[in-house]
N, C-alpha and C positions, 0 to 999 in steps of 0.2 A: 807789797802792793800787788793788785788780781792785775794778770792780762787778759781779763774777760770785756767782750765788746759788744756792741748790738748792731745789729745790721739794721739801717735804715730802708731798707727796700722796700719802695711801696710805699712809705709814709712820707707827710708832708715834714719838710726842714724842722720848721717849729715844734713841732709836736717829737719825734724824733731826739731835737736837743732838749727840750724839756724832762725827757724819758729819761735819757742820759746822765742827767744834772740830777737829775732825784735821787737816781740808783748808784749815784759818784762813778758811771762808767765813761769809755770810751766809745764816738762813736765808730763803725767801721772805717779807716784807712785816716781817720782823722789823731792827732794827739789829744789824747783828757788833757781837761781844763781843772786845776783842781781848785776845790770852793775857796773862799774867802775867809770861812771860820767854821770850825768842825765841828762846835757846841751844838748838838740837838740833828746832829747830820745823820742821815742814813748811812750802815755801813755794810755794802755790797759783802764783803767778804765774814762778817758776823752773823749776815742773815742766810750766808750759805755752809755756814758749822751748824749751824743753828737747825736749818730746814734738812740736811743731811742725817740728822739724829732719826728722822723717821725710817731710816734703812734698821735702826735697833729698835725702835717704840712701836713702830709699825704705822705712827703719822704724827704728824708736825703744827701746831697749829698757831696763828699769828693775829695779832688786832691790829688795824689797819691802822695811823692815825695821820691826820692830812694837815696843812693850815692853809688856808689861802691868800695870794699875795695881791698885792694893789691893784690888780689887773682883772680879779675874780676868779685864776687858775687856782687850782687843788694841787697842791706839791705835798707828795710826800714827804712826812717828817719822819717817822718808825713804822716798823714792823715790830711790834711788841709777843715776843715768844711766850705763849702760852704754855708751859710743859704740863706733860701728860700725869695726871696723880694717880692712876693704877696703872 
């Protein structure tokens, strides 16, 4: 499990934990809350092996994919790695 956290400073609560929730982090001084079921979950520490590769390939690339919940917010679903073919 990352001890990587986000600092809320400057952002409003909601928005903030929503942030949080998407990227399965913590927020600053707070305990993570971990999701309810992990099928289809973003996975903080996968998309940072992942995005790290561009220290070798020279760049990293990802496709966004969102769904929206009841509410009409855009939650992130994946970051899909696009690797590099030359």
């Amino acid at each position: 499990e990352s001890d990587w956290q986000l600092d809320p400073a400057g952002v409003r609560d909601e928005v903030a934990q929503l942030v949080a929730d998407d990227l399965g982090l913590a927020l600053k001084g707070k305990p993570r809350v971990a999701p309810l079921r992990s099928k289809g979950r973003f996975s903080w520490d996968e998309f940072l092996r992942l995005a790290l590769l561009e220290l070798v390939f020279g760049h990293s690339v990802f496709e966004q994919v969102y769904e929206p919940d009841a509410f009409g917010r855009a939650h992130l679903r994946k970051l899909a790695w696009r690797p590099p073919r030359t």
